[in-house]
N, C-alpha and C positions, 0 to 999 in steps of 0.2 A: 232332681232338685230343680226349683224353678230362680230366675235373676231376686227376687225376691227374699227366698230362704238365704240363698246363698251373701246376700245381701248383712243379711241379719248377721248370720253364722260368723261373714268375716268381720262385722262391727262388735260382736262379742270376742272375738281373737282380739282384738286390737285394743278393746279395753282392759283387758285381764292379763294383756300384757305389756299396755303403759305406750302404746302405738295409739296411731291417728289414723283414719281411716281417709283415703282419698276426697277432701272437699269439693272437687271441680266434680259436678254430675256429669255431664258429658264423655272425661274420661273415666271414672267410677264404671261407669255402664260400658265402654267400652274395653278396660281390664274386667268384667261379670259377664261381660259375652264371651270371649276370647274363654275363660275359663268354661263355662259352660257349653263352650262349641268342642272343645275340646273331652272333656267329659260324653259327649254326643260320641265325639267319633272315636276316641283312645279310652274310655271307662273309669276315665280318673280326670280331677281338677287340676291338670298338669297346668303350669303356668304358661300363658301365653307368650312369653318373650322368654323362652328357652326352647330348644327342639325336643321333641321326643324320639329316642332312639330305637325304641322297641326291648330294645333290654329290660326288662321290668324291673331288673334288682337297681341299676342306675337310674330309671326313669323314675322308681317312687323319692327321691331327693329331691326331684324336682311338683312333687302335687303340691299344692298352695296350702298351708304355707310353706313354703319348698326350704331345705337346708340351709338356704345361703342367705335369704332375707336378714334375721338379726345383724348378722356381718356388715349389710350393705346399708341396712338401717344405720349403726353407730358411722359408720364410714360417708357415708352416700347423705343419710339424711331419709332416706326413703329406700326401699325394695326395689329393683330393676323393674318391675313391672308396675311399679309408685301405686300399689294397692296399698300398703303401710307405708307411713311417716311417724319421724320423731318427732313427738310430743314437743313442743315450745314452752 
């Protein structure tokens, strides 16, 4: 997958499920790298501001959009890795 698709991919997550998708281009691209450096070297879009364990059954909780996101969205405002915001 190129920064690009993946681009795409998470602004239709985020529409369809009433999230915002990072405005600051700068960090945008820097949560699309982080994801995609990781997909390079672990085979998955694991999020970049979580470790990967190597456990696979733990690690898939964490591919983007990872288990915890909605949570931290209603709480937080945004995802730990601020790829998704709550809608204003």
């Amino acid at each position: 997958m190129n920064k690009e698709e993946l681009r795409q991919k998470s602004k239709e997550y985020a529409d369809r499920n009433g999230f915002v998708l990072q405005q600051d281009s700068k960090m945008l691209d820097m949560t699309l790298n982080g994801l995609l450096r990781n997909e390079q070297k672990y085979g998955a879009v694991y999020c970049p501001c979580r470790r990967v364990t190597g456990n696979k059954k733990e690690d898939e909780k964490i591919i983007c959009p990872c288990i915890f996101h909605k949570d931290e969205i209603k709480k937080d405002g945004h995802c730990k890795c601020m790829l998704f915001f709550r809608k204003i």
